[in-house]
C-alpha positions in Angstrom: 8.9 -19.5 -36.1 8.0 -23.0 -37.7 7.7 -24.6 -33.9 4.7 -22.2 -33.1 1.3 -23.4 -33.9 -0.5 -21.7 -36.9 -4.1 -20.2 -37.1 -4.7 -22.7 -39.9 -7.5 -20.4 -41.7 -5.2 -17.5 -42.1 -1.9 -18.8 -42.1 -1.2 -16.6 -39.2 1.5 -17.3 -36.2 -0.1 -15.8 -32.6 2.7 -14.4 -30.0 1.8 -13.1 -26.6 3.2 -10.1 -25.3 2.9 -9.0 -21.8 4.7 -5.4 -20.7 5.4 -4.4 -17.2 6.5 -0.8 -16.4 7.8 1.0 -13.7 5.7 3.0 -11.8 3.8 4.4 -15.0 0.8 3.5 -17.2 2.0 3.2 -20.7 -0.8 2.2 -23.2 0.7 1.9 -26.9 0.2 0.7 -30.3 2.7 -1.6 -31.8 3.4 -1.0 -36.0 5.5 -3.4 -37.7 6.6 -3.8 -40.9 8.9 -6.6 -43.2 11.5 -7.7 -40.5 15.2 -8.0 -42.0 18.2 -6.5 -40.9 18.4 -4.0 -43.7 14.5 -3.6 -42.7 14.2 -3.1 -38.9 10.7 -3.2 -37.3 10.1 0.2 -37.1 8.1 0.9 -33.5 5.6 3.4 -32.5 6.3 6.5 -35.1 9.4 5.2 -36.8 11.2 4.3 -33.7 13.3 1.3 -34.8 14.7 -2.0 -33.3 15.9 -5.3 -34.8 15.0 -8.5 -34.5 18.3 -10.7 -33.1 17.3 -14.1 -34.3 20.4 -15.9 -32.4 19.1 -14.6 -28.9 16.4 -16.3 -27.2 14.4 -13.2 -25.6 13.5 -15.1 -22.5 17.7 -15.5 -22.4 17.7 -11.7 -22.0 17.7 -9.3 -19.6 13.8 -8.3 -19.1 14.2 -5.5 -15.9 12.9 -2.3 -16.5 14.8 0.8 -14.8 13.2 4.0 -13.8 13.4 6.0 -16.6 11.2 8.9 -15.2 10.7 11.7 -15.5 11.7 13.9 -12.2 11.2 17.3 -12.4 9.3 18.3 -15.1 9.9 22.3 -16.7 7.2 23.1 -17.9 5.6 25.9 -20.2 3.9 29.3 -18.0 0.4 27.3 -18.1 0.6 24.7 -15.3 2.4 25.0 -12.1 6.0 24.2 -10.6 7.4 20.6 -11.1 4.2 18.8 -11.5 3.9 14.9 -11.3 1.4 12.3 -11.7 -1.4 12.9 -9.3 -1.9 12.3 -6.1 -4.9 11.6 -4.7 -3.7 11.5 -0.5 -0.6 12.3 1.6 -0.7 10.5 5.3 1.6 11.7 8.2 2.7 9.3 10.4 1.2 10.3 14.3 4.7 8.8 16.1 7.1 10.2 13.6 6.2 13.3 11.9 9.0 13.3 9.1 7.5 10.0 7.5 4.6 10.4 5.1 2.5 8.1 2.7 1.3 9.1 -0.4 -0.7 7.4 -2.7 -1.1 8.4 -6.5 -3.9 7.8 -9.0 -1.5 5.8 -11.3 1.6 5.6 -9.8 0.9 3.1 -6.5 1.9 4.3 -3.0 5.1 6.2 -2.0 6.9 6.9 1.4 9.0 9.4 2.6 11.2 9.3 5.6 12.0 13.6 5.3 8.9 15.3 4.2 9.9 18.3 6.1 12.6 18.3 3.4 12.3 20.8 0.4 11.9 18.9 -1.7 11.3 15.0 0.2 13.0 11.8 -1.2 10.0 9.1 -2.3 10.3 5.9 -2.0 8.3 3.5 -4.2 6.5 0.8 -2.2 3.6 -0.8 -4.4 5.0 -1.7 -7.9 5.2 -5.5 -7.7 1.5 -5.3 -6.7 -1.5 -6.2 -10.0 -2.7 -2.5 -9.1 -1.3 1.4 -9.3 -4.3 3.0 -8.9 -5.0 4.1 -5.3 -7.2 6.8 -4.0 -7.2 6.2 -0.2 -4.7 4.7 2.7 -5.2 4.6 6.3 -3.5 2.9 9.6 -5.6 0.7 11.6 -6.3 2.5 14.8 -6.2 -0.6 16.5 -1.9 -0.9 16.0 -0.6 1.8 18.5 2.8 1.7 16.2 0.7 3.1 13.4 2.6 0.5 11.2 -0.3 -1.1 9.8 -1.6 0.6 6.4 -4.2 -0.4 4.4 -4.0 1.5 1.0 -7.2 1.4 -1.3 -7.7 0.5 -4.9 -9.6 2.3 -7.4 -9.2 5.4 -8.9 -9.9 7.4 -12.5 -7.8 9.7 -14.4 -9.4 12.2 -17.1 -8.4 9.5 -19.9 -9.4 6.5 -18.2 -12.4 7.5 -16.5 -14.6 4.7 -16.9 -11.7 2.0 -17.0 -13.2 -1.4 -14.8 -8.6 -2.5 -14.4 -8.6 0.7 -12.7 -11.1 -0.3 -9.8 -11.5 -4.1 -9.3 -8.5 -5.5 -6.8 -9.7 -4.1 -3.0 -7.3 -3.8 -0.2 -3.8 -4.3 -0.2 -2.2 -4.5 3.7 1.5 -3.7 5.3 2.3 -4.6 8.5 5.5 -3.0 8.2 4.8 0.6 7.5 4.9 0.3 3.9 7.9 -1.9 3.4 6.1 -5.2 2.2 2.7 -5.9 1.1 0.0 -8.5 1.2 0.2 -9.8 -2.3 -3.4 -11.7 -2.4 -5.7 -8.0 -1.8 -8.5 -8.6 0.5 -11.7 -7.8 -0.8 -14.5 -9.9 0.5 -15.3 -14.3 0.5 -17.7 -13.3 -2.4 -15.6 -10.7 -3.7 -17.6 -7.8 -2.7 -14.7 -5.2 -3.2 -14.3 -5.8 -6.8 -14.9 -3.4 -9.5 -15.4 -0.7 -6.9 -13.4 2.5 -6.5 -12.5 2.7 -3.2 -12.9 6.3 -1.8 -12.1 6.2 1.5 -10.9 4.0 4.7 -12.1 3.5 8.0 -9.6 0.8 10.2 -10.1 -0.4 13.4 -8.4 -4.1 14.3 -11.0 -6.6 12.6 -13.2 -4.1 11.7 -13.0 -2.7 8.0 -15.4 0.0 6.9 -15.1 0.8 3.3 -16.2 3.9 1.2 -16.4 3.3 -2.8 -18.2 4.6 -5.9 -18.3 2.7 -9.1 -18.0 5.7 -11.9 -17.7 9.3 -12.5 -21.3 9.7 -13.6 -24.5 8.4 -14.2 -25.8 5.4 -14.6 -24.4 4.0 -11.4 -23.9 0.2 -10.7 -25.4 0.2 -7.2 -23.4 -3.3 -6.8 -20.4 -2.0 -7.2 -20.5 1.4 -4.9 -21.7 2.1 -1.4 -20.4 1.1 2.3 -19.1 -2.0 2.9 -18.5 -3.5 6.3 -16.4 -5.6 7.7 -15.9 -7.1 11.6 -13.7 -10.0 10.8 -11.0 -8.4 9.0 -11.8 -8.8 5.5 -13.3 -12.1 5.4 -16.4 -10.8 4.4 -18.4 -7.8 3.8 -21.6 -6.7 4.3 -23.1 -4.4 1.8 -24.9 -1.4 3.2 -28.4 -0.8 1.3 -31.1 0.5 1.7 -33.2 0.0 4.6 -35.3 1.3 7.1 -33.0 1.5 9.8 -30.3 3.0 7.5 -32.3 5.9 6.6 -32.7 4.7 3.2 -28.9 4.7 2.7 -28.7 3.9 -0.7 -25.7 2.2 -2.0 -24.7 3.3 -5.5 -21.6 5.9 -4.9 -20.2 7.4 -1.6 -17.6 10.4 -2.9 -15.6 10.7 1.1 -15.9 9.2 3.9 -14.5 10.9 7.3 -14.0 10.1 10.6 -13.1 11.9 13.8 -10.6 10.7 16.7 -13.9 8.9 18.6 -14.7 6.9 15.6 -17.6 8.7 14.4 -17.9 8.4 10.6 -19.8 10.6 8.0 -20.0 9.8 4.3 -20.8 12.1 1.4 -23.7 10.6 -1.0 -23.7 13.5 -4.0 -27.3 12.7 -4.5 -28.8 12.5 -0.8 -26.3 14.3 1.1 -24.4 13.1 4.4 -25.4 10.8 6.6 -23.6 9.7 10.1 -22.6 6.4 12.0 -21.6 5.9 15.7 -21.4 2.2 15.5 -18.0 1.8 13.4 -20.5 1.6 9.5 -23.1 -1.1 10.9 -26.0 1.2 10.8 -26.3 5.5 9.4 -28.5 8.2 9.7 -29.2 10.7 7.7 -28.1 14.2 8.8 -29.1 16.2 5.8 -31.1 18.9 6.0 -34.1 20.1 4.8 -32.1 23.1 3.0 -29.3 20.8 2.4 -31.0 18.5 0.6 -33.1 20.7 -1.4 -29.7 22.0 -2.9 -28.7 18.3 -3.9 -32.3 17.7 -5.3 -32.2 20.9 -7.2 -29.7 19.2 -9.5 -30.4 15.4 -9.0 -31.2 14.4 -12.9 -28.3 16.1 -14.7 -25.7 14.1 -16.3 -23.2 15.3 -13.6 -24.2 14.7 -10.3 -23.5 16.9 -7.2 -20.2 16.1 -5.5 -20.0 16.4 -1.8 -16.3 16.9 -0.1 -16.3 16.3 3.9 -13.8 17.6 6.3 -14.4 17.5 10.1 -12.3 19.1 13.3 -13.0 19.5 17.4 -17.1 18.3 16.8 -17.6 20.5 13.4 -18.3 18.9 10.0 -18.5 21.4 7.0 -19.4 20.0 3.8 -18.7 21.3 0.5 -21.6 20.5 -2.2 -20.4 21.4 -5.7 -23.7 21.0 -8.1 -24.3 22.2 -12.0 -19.9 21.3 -12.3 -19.1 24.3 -10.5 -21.8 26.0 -8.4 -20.2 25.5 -4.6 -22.1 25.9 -1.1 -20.4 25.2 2.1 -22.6 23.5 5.0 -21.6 23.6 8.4 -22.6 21.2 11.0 -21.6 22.1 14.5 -22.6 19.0 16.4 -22.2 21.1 19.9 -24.1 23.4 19.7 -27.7 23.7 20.0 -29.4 20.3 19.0 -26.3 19.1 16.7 -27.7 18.6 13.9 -28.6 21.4 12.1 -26.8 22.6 9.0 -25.6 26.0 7.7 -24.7 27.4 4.8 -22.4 29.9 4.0 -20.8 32.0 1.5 -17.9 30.4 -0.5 -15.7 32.3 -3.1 -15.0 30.9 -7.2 -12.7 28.1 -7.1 -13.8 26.5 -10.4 -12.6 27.9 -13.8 -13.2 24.7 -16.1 -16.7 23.7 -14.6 -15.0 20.4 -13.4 -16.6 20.7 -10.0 -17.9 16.9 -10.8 -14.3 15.6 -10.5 -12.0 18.2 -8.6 -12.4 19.7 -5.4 -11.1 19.8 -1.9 -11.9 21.2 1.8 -10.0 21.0 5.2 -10.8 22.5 8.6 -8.0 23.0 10.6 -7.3 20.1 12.8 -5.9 22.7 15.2 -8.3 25.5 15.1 -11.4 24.7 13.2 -12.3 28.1 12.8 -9.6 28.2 10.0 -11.3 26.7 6.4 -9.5 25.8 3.5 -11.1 24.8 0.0 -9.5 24.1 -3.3 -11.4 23.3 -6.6 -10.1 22.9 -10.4 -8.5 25.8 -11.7 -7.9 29.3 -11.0 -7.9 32.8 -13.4 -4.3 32.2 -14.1 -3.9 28.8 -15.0 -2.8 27.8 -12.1 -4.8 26.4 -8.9 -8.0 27.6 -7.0 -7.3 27.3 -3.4 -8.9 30.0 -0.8 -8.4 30.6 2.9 -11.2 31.1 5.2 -11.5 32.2 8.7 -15.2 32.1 10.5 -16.1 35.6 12.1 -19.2 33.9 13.1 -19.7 29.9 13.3 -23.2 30.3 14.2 -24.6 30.7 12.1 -21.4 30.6 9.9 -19.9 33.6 8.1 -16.1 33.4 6.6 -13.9 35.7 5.7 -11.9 35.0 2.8 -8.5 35.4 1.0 -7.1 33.8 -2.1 -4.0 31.2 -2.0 -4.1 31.4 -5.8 -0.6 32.4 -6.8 -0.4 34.9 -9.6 2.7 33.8 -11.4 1.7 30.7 -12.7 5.4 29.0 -12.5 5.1 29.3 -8.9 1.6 27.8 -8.3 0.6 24.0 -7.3 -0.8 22.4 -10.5 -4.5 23.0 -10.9 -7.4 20.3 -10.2 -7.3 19.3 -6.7 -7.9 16.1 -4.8 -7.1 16.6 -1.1 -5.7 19.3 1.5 -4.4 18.3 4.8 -2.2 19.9 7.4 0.5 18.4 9.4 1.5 18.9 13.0 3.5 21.9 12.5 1.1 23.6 11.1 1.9 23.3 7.4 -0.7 22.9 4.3 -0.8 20.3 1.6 -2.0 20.4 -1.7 -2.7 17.2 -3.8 -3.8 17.6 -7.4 -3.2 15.8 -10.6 0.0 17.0 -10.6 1.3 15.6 -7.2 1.8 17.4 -4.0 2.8 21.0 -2.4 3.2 22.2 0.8 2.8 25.5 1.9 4.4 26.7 5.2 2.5 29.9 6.4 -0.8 28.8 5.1 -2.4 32.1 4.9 0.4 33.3 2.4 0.5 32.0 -1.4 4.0 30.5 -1.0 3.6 27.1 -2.4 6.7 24.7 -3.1 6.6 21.3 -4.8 7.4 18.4 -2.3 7.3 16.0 -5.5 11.0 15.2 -5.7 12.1 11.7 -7.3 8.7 10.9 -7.3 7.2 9.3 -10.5 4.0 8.6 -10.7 3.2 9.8 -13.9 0.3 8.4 -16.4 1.6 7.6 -19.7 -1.1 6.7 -22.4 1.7 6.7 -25.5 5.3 7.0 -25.6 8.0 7.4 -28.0 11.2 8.5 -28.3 13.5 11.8 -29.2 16.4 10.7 -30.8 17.9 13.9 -30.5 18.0 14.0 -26.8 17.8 10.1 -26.7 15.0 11.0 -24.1 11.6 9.6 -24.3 8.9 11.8 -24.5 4.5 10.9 -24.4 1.3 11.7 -23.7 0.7 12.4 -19.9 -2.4 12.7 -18.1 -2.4 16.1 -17.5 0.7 16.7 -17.6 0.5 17.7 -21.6 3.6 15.6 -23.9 6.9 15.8 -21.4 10.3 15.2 -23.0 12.9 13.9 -21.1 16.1 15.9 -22.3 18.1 12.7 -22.1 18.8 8.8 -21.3 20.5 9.8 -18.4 18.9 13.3 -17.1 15.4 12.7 -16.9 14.3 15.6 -15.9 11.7 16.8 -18.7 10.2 19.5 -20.6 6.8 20.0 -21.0 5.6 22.6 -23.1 1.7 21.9 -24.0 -0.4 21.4 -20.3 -3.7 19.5 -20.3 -3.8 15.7 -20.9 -1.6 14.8 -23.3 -2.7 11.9 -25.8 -1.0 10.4 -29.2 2.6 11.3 -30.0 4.7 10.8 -33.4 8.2 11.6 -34.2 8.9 12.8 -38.3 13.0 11.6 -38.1 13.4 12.4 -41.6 16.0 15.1 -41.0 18.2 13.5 -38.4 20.3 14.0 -37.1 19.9 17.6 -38.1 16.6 17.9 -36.3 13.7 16.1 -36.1 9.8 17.2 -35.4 8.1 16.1 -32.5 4.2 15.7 -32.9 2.3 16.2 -29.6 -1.7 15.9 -28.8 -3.0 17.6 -25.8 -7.0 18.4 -24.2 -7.4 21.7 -25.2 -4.7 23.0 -27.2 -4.5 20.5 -30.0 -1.5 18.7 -32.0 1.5 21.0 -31.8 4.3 20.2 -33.7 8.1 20.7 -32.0 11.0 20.7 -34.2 14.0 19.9 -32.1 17.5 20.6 -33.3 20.9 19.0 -32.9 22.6 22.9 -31.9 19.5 22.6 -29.0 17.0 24.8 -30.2 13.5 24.4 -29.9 10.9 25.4 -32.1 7.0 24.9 -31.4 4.0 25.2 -33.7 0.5 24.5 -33.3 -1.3 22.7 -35.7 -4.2 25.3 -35.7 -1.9 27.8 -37.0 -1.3 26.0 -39.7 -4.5 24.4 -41.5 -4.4 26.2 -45.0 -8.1 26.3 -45.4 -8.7 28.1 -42.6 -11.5 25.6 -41.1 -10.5 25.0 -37.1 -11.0 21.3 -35.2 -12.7 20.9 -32.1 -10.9 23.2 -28.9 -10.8 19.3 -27.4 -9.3 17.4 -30.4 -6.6 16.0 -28.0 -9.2 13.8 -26.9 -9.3 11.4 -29.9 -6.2 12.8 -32.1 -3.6 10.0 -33.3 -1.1 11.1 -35.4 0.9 8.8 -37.6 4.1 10.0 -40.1 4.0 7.4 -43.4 6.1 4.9 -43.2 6.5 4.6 -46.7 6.8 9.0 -47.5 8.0 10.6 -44.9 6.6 14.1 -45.9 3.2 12.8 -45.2 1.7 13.1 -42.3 -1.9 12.6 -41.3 -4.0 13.0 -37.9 -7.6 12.8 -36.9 -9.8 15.1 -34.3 -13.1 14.0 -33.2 -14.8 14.7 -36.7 -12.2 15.8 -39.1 -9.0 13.8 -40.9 -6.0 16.5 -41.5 -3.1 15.9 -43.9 -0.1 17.4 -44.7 1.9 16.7 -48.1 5.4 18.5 -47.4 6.6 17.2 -43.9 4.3 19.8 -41.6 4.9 22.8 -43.1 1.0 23.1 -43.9 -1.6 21.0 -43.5 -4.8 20.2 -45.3 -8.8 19.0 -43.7 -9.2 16.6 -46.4 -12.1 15.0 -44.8 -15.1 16.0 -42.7 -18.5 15.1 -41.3 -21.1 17.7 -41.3 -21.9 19.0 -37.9 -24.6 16.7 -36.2 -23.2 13.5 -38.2 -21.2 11.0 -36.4 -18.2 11.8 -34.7 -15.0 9.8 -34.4 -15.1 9.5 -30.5 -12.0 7.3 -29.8 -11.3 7.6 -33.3 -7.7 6.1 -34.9 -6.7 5.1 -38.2 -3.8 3.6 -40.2 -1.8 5.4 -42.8 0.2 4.4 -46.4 0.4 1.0 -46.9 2.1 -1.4 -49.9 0.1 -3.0 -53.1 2.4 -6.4 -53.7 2.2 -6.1 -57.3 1.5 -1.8 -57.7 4.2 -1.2 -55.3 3.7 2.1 -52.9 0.0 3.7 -51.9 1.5 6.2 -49.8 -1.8 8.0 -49.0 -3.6 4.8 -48.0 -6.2 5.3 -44.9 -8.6 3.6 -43.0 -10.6 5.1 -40.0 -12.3 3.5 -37.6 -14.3 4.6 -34.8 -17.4 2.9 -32.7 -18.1 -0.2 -34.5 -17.3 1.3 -38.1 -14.3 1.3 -40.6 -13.8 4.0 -43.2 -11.4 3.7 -45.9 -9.7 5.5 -48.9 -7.3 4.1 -51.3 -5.7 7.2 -52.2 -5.7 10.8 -52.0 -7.3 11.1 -55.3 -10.1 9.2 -53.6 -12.7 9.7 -50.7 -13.1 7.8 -47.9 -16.4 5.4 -47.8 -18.1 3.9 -44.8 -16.6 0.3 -46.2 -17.8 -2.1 -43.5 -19.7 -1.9 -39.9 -19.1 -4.7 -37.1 -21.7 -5.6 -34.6 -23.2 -2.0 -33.0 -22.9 -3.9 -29.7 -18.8 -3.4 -30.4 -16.2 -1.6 -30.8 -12.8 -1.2 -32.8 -10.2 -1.4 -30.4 -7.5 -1.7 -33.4 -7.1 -2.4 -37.0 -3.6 -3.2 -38.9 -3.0 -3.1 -42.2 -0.7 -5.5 -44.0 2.5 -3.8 -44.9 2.9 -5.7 -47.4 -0.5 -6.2 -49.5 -2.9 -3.4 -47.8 -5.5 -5.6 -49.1 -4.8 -7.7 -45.7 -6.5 -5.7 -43.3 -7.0 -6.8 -39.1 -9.5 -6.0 -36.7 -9.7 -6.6 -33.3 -12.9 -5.7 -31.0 -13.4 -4.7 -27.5 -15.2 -7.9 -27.6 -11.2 -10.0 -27.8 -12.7 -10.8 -31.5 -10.1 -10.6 -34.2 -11.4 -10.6 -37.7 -9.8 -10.4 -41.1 -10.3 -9.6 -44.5 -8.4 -10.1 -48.1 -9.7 -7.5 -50.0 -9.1 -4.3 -48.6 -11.9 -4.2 -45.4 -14.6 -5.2 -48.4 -15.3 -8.5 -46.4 -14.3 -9.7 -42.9 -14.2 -13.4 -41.7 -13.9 -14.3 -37.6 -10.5 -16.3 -36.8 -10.7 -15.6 -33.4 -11.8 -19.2 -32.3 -8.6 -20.3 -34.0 -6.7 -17.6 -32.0 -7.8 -19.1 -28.9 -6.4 -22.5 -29.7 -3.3 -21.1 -29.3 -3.8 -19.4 -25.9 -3.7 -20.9 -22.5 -7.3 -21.4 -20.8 -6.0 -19.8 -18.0 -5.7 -16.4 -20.3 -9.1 -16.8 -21.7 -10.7 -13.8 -19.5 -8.2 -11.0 -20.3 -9.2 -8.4 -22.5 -7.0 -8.1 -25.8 -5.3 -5.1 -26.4 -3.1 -5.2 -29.5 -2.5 -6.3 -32.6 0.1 -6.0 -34.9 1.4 -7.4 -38.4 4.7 -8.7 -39.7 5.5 -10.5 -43.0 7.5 -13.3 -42.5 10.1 -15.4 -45.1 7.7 -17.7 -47.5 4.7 -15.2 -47.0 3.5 -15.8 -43.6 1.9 -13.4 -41.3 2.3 -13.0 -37.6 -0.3 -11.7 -35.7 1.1 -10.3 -32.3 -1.9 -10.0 -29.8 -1.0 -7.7 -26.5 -3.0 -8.9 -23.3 -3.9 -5.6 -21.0 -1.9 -5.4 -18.0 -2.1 -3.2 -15.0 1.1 -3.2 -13.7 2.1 0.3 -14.9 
């Protein structure tokens, strides 16, 4: 360490990490403490490695594997053999066995059998910057249909307003898939960044782009709209609001269609749809008076109305999902009568969760449109909400329906839908958040999962079981899997919902070691794993001895940390209440709480136990911080106190504890600020300018993510700063 240059106010050595994963997002916190050989660093919740100091780490072998996981088993909540979701599937029109996917966090896929049950996958997109894509298309203009443009930009229910998720454009293949324009296109001036594109209209030079900028209001009208192209990506021009655009306004476009002759429609959630015959250049507003009297209705609530287009042999139907899960299907039959006159019809309950602002789905049948098909989040089961419609009458419309929902929940698709689309043959898809399935007689509720190999999973923490050897993690929406080993990784998921922080308490290994697991709506469970292979799992709510219960979406904000320094404590924190437990998770305690209407710990974490250099131990050492704030407590004989507040225009992003003087305490900000303080988060001073001697210029911009502490021989500190990465 004596080479590396100091932070001379602190004493403190800087090291940049950067991580690259495969095919996953994997967002996690680093914990270090004193670094011998008889003293390991101990990882992410007492996960432990060693520092060789004879091998030079750029020397080593730095390629990550697949680790998965495949097929994940999961619990009776959530549908067969989910995966990360998938936001598209595209059939190839010359060869109908090769398909396209692309996944919200996983990058694009191919599949050369998708008539197979279930397909092989293929990743394609992994040594791009991006793994977030929400739309692919061929260029119409390539009669081989080997040109794809896939589509950056798309949110998951942890990562909603995330700006890496939606600011690299288009990427291009010219070779169906099998190599990739590194450099994405998005515009001279960069128009296509920090949009989320939504959907893809191709045509030889001409680019017509769909994107929307954020869940919910307030919208960036710079960063959403139509954007046009006519020389292939050069440049774009930005579609706003004019007169001869039908006061087209610009801030979000939710789908964008087309049919065979070209003629595009895109869903605005707060105007309605409007229509294009001159490939994006100029649109008129089709909406109705009814129509758009339905959208107005609901204009000023925090979630907007979400429009979902499908469109088949000159009929467009629109489904308009306003108040999160009120739906109305429209019905524009542009041959009949004067072509622009839209219906409404009756539509039957696909929303369980009110999530009608993010999920929902609708397909007329390419073949026959008077054969409807809509999905939306969840259905009564647990599984998903998809309905079959056939029109008795078209006009005006009236539909007959039947449910798709599948009663046995371990044979359903995963709930909360994204797309439906039908192949040539006849055969349904289903994407969802968690993957894809096909159903073969589509007026049956015989679903299959056609997810296979494919692992497109979103991780947001990960650690690892060392009875299995597997790792296991919070999963957007696909609760905490476990992979049952180094070499199976096929997984078990028992918890559903998005899964957040995990721990592992290894105390008792190799006997058996507790698993801790935090997930949307069913809290921190904790899983005690044996070596003879049985499986034990408790819920945390079950267990609070004072009877008080946390918030039904804790899983949210949990973290949960085992003490490094007594093992039989263990501490986590919901949204507005910090839980203990003193005997290794038998029971647990709420030994702090805000009183309802006081501040809440929204993105709330904390650290836990920490070393006095001259007292020895404070096991029960704790220090929350949330928003812009830091609470601390020096023991459990103690409360906590609001001990220092940083700017309000900022936000905690981490804070570290010296493992071995707790009065050392590090904070870094949203902001890349790192500040420190020598006696115990009383007072902070700023070293980040003398951070950023140490960093390249060119690194400057990036956002830092991580910091983490290790005592070094002669009393020196390293501080190890993570830079965000997007890779997966």
């Amino acid at each position: 360490m004596e080479n590396r240059q100091k932070i001379p106010s602190f004493g403190n050595v800087v090291v940049l990490l950067l991580f690259l994963f495969y095919s996953s997002t994997i967002s996690s916190t680093i914990a270090v403490s004193s670094v011998t050989r008889e003293n390991p660093i101990r990882l992410m919740n007492d996960e432990v490695a060693f520092i060789n100091t004879d091998v030079d780490p750029l020397e080593m072998d730095q390629t990550f594997l697949p680790a998965g996981p495949t097929s994940i088993r999961t619990s009776d909540l959530f549908g067969q053999f989910p995966t990360g979701s998938t936001n598209q599937i595209l059939f190839h029109p010359l060869h109908p066995e090769v398909a396209l996917a692309a996944t919200s966090s996983g990058g694009v896929w191919k599949t050369n059998n998708i008539q197979l049950n279930p397909p092989s996958w293929m990743p394609l997109t992994d040594h791009l910057p991006c793994l977030y894509f929400r739309s692919i298309a061929f260029d119409l203009n390539d009669t081989t249909y080997n040109t794809v443009y896939a589509g950056c930009g798309d949110w998951s229910s942890l990562s909603a307003s995330s700006p890496k998720q939606a600011s690299y454009g288009l990427f291009v293949s010219r070779d169906l898939g099998d190599s990739w324009s590194i450099e994405p296109i998005v515009g001279d001036n960069d128009e296509l960044l920090n949009t989320r594109i939504s959907g893809l209209f191709i045509n030889g030079s001409t680019i017509v782009v769909a994107a929307n900028n954020d869940w919910y209001p307030p919208y960036d009208p710079r960063y959403g709209g139509i954007y046009v192209s006519n020389d292939a990506g050069r440049s774009f021009v930005h579609i706003s609001s004019t007169v001869q655009n039908d006061n087209f306004l610009a801030a979000n476009v939710f789908a964008m269609i087309h049919n065979p002759e070209g003629v595009l429609y895109a869903g605005l959630p707060r105007q309605g749809v409007f229509k294009s015959i001159d490939s994006g250049a100029t649109w008129k507003d089709t909406t109705s008076p009814e129509m758009q009297k339905a959208v107005a209705t609901h204009n000023t609530t925090k979630y907007p109305p979400t429009l979902h287009l499908s469109e088949s042999k000159g009929v467009v139907a629109a489904m308009l999902v306003v108040n999160m899960n009120e739906t109305t299907i429209w019905i524009l039959n542009t041959t009949y009568g004067d072509g622009s006159t839209w219906f409404s019809t009756n539509v039957p309950k696909v929303y369980g969760f009110t999530e009608g602002w993010i999920f929902g789905a609708i397909l007329l049948s390419p073949y026959d449109f008077s054969h409807i098909f809509v999905a939306g989040d969840i259905g009564v089961t647990g599984g998903a909400a998809i309905k079959a419609g056939v029109f008795t009458s078209v006009n005006p419309p009236v539909v007959t329906w039947s449910v798709l929902d599948v009663d046995s929940n371990l044979d359903s698709p995963h709930p909360d839908s994204r797309s439906l689309t039908m192949d040539e043959f006849g055969n349904l898809y289903y994407t969802c958040d968690g993957g894809s399935y096909r159903n073969t007689f589509p007026t049956t509720k015989l679903w299959s999962s056609i997810n296979g190999n494919m692992t497109a999973i979103e991780y947001v923490s990960i650690a690892i079981n060392p009875i299995t050897g597997g790792a296991f993690g919070g999963a957007q929406d696909n609760g905490a899997p476990t992979m049952i080993s180094l070499v199976n990784t096929s997984a078990i998921e028992l918890t559903g919902g998005d899964g957040y922080s995990v721990g592992a308490d290894v105390a008792n290994y190799p006997h058996s070691v507790v698993l801790y697991t935090c997930s949307q709506q069913w809290n921190v469970d904790a899983t005690t794993w044996s070596s003879d292979g049985s499986i034990k799992r408790r819920n945390l709510q079950a267990l609070l001895t004072n009877g008080t219960k946390v918030s039904s979406f804790a899983g949210f904000y949990t973290n949960y940390v085992v003490n490094q320094y007594r093992a039989e404590n263990l501490a986590g924190l919901t949204d507005t209440t910090f839980i203990e437990s003193f005997d290794g998770g038998d029971t647990f305690q709420i030994t702090f709480q805000f009183s309802s209407g006081h501040f809440k710990f929204v993105g709330g974490k904390f650290v836990y136990g920490g070393m006095d250099s001259t007292a020895g131990a404070i096991p029960d050492l704790a220090i929350i911080f949330s928003l812009s704030n830091l609470y601390v407590r020096k023991n459990n004989s103690s409360s906590f106190s609001n001990t220092y507040a940083f700017p309000t225009t900022t936000t905690v992003a981490q804070v570290v504890c010296s493992s071995y003087d707790w009065h050392t305490v590090l904070v870094l900000l949203n902001t890349s600020e790192v500040y420190a303080s020598k006696d115990g988060a009383i007072t902070f001073f700023d070293i980040t300018e003398n951070l950023y001697d140490t960093i390249p210029p060119s690194l400057w911009d990036w956002q830092l993510f991580t910091i983490g502490h290790v005592p070094l021989a002669g009393g020196d500190t390293a501080v190890v700063v993570e830079e965000t990465m997007e890779f997966g």
